[in-house]
N, C-alpha and C positions, 0 to 999 in steps of 0.2 A: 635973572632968567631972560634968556632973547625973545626979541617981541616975535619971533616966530611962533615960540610955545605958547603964548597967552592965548585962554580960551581954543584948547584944542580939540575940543570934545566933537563927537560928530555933529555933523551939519552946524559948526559953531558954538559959540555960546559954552560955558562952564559946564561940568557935568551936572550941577546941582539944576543948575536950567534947564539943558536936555534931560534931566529926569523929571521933569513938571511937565515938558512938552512931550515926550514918550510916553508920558501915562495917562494926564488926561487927552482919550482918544475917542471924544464923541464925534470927530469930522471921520473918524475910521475907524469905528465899531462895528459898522458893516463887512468891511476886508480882513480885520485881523491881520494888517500886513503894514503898521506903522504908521508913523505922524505924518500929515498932510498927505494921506492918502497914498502914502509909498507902494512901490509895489515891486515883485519878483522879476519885470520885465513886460515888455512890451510885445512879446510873441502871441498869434494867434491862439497857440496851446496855453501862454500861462494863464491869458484872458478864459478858457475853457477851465483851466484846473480852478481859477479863482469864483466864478460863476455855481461851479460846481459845489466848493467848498460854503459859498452862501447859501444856495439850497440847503445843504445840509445843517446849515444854524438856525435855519428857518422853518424845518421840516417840525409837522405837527407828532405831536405824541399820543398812542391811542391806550389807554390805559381798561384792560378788558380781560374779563377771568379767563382762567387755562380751560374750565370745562363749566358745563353751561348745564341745567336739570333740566329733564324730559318731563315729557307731561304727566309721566307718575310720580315725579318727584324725586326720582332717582339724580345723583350728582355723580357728574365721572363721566359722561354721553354726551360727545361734540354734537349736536343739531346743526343743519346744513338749514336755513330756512330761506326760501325764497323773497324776493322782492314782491309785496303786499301791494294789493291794487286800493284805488280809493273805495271800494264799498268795505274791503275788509278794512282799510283803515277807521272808517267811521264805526262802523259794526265794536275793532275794539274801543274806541275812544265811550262810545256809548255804554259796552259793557263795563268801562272802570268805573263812570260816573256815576254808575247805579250802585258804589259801594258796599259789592259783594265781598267775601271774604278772599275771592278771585283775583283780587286786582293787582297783586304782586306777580302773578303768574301771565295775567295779562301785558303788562308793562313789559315782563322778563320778553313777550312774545314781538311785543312791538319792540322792542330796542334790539332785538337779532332781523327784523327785517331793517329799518333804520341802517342796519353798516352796509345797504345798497343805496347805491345813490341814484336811482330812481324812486324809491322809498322815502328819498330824503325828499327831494323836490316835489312830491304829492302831497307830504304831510304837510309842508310850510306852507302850499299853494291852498287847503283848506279851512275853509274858513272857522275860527274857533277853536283852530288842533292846537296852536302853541298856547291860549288862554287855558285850555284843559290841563296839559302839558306844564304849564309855571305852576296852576292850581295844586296840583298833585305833588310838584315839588316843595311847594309849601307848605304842606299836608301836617300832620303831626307825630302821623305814625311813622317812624323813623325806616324800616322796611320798603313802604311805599315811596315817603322821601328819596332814600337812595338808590332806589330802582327810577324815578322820574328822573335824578342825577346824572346816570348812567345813561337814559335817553338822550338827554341833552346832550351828554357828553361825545353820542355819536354825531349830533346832528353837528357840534363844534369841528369835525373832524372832516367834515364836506370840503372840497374843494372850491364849491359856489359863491361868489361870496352875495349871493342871495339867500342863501340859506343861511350866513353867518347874521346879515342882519335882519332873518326872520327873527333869532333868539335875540336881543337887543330887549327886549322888556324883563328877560331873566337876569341881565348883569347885574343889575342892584342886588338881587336877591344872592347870586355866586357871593358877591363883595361881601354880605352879612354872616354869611355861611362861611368864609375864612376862619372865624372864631368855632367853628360848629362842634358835633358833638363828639364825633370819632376822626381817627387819624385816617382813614379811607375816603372819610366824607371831604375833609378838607383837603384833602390831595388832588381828590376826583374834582374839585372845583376849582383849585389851580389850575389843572388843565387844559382845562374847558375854559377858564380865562383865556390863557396863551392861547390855544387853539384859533378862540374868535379873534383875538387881539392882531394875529398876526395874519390874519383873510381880508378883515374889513378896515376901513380907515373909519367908518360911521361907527364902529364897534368902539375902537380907540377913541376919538373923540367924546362919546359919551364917558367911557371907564374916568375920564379924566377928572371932570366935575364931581362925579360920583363917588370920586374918593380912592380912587385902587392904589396911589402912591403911599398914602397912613395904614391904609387896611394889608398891604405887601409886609410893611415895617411892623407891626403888629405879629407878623408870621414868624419876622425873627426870634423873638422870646421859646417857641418851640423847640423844646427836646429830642422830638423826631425828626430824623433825617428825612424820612418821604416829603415829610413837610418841607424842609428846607430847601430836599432838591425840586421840589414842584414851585419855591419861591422865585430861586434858582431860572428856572424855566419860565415864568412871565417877566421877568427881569428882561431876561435876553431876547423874548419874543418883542418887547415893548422898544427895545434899546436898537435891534434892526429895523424899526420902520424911519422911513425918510426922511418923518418930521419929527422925528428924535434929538436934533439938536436942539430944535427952538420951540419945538413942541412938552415935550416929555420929562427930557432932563431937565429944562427949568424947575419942575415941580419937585425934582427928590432934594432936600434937604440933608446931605452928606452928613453936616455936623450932627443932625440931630442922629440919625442912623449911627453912627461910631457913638455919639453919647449913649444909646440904648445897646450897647455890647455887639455889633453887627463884625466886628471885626475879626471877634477870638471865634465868633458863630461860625465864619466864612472859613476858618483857619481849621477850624474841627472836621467842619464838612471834608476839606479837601484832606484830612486825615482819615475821614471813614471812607470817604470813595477810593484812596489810594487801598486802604486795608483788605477792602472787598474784589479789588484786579484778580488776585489768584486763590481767590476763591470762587468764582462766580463768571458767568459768560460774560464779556466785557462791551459787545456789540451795542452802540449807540451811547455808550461810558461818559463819551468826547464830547455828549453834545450837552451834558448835567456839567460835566468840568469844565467845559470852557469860561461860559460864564461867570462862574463862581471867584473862576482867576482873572477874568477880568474887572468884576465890581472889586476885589482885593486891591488890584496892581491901582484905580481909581481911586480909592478910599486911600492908599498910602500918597498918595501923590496931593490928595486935599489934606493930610498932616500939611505941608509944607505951604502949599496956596492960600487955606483960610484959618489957618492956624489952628488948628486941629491936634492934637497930642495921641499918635499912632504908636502903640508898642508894641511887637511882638517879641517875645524870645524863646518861642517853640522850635530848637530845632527841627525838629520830625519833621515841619515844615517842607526842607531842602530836600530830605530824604523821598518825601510825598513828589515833590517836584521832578527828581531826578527816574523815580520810578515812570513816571507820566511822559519823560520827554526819550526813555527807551523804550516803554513801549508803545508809543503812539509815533516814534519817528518814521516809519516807514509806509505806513498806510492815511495818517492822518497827524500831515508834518505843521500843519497849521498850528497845532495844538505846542509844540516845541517850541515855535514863538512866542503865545503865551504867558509858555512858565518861563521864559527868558524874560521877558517885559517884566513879570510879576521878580524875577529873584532880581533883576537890573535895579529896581525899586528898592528892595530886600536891602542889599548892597551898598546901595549909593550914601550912604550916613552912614549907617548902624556896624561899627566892627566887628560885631558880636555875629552875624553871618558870613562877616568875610573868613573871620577863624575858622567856623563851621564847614566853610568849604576846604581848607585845607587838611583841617583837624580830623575830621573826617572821612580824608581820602575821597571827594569827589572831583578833585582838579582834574586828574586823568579821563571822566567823562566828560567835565566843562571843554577840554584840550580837543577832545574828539570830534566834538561839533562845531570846531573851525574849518572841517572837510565840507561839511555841507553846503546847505543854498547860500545865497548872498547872504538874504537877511540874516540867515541863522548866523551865519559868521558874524555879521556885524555887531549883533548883541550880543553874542557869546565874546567879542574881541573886547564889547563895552564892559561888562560884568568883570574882563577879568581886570579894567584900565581902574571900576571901583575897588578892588582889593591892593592893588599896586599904589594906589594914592594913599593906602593908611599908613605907609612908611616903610623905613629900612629893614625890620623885621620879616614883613608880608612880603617883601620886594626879595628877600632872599629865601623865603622859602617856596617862592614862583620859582625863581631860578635854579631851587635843588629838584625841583619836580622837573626840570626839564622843559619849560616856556620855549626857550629860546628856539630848541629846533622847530617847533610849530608857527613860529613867528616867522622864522624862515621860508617857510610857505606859501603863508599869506601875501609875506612880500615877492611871490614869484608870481602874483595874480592880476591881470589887468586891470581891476576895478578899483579905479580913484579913491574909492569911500572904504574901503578895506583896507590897503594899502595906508592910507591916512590914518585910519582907528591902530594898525598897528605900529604907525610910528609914533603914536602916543603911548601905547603902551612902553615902546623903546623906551623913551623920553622918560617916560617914571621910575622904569626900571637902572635905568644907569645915573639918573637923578640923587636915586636913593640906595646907589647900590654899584659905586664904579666900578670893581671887579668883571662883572656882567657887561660890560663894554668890549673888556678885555676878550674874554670868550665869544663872545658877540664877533670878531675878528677874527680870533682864530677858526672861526664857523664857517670864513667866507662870508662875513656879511656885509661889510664895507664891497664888494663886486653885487651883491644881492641889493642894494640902496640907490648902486651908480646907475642900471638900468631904466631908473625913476628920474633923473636927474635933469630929465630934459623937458619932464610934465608940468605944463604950465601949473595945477592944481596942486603939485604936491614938491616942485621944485625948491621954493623957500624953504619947506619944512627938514628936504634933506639936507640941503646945506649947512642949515639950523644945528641938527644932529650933528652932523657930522664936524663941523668945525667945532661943537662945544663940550661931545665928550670922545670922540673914535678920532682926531686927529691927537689931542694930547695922550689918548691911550696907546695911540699905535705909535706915536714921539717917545713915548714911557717904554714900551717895547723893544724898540731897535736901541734906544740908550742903555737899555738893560742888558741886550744882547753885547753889545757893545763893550759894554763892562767889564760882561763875562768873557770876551776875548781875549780883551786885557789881560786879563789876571793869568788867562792857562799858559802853560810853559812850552816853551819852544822845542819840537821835535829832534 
């Protein structure tokens, strides 16, 4: 093989390499846009679109019933309630104290002034209202427990982050209450985790000692989805703060996670979230899935680093994936990359996927998203450079699908690092597969290479090609034609 081809993978190094460094992405968990902090471009807007798309990973979730009872008791009657001044605050605080049979209905009353954030800062600023407030959540009667839940969890959803670590005496109590007694209860404290987790840095640092890395892992064993996606959710609130590399992620223990089943957990999940697309409103879908395919595409990538034995062989998997990257491309393209990084993963060893994408009939949408952004191309041109490397089989059933005219494309594209992924690709395909050279030629594709031939970046690589399979293909050609002159008879 010419030392041109060695280690051709992007940005260097074997594919099995770049698939350790594409996946573990704690320096770029925050962007969601690749290893060492790659990015879409250096325009004013993409800095805007990318800014944007972090709010959106960041953004709190308020988990709060559709209709709310009146003071007769009636359910089904939105209440509009004003923001609560300090006398009425103390007034109810007082009235719950005195453990009338009132005190759900009181609570109910205070936690709809609470979603004002002038409500919020009165009640932190008084003194004894969060002592009250934890008191009740600790309570025993499970009604009033989840009604004090429910307070907090508005008071989680402030913007302040004084009012995030007003609540800083409840985390313990949140952390205990993971295990708790109903699936509403433990959801509504996930929340309320994330919520604060992602306001205050004093919040975070306490959750730490305190345990929230075992007590999260704990959550995985859960049946329920609410649970899972609310795991889901401090995962990723935890994983976007800054001192996430040498804060946070020191403390999760990968192996043990994958030893306790977190794998097939994470693999299920994104089978009931893909299930529920067309059935149900999909609005804020992006921000339960994204995470979930980022701890995956992580967890596969520690198979290979700490020797870890990762297995999946769900297809439905691809199928979940593909659903997610049609229809999240056009409103929320982030999420595309993704489930590229996670199927890149998928791919890079395991043949048993690469089948599944042709078996399947998904090459034609993998083909499709060589039109898009850069990034999206570039992982979409690496996913297909993993299928092309399992051999002459896979390498010819890329080329009955029709690879080649898309590869033609790409190579009409300015950018160095696409251009390069697809001369890898070339490379494997007429490696494993010299007919595909042939056609490759008749395609116009030796004039579609020359245009390259002058780029410092990618000059070796064409000459590479070209002198090792497209010059003895096109010499095998004209000798053939040649032949065939011969033979025909003279007019």
């Amino acid at each position: 093989m010419p030392a041109a081809w060695r280690s051709c993978g992007p940005a260097g190094g074997s594919r099995s390499q770049v698939r350790a460094r594409q996946s573990r992405r704690a320096e770029a968990l925050g962007t969601g846009l690749g290893p060492a902090g790659a990015s879409l471009g250096g325009s004013g807007s993409g800095a805007l679109r990318k800014a944007r798309r972090q709010q959106q990973l960041v953004s709190k979730r308020l988990l709060r019933e559709d209709s709310l009872v009146n003071g007769d008791g009636q359910a089904g009657v939105e209440i509009a309630v004003e923001p609560l001044s300090d006398q009425e605050i103390l007034q109810l605080l007082r009235d719950v104290q005195r453990g009338t049979e009132e005190r759900k209905k009181l609570l109910s009353r205070l936690r709809q002034g609470l979603q004002h954030k002038e409500t919020q800062q009165k009640f932190v600023r008084l003194e004894g209202s969060m002592r009250v407030l934890i008191g009740l959540f600790t309570s025993s009667l499970a009604n009033v427990q989840m009604e004090a839940a429910r307070c907090l969890h508005e008071l989680s959803h402030s913007c302040d982050p004084a009012v995030a670590e007003a609540c800083l005496p409840a985390t313990s109590y949140l952390l205990t209450y993971l295990s708790g007694h109903s699936v509403e209860f433990t959801e509504l404290c996930l929340y309320t985790l994330g919520n604060l987790a992602v306001e205050s840095d004093a919040v975070r640092k306490q959750l730490l000692p305190q345990g929230i890395i075992p007590a999260l892992a704990s959550c995985i064993q859960s049946p329920h989805v609410a649970v899972l996606e609310g795991l889901g959710y401090v995962l990723s609130q935890l994983l976007q703060a800054r001192e996430a590399p040498t804060k946070i992620i020191p403390h999760v223990n990968n192996t043990l996670l994958i030893s306790q089943g977190i794998v097939s957990t994470l693999v299920l999940l994104l089978l009931e979230l893909a299930s529920v697309m067309s059935k149900a409103a999909t609005e804020g879908l992006e921000l339960l899935i994204c995470p979930v395919l980022r701890c995956l595409s992580n967890l596969l990538a520690e198979d290979e680093t700490e020797g870890c034995k990762v297995q999946i062989q769900d297809e439905r998997l691809l199928v979940a994936l593909f659903l997610f990257m049609q229809y999240f491309l056009q409103q929320h393209p982030f999420l595309v990359q993704e489930c590229l990084w996670l199927l890149n993963n998928l791919t890079a060893d395991e043949p048993i996927f690469c089948s599944a994408v042709l078996t399947m009939d998904l090459l034609p949408a993998l083909l499709q998203l060589l039109s898009c952004s850069r990034m999206v191309t570039l992982l979409a041109l690496t996913v297909l450079c993993n299928i092309a490397e399992k051999g002459p089989a896979y390498c010819y059933q890329l080329h009955q699908k029709a690879v080649l005219p898309s590869l033609l494309s790409t190579l009409a594209l300015s950018d160095a690092q696409v251009v390069g992924q697809s001369l890898e690709l070339l490379h494997l395909l007429f490696l494993h597969l010299p007919e595909a050279a042939d056609d490759f030629l008749s395609q116009a594709g030796l004039q579609a290479l020359e245009q390259h031939q002058d780029n410092p970046q990618l000059q070796e690589r064409v000459r590479a090609l070209s002198e090792t399979y497209l010059q003895p293909a096109a010499a095998s050609l004209i000798s053939c034609a040649g032949a065939s002159a011969a033979v025909l008879p003279s007019s």
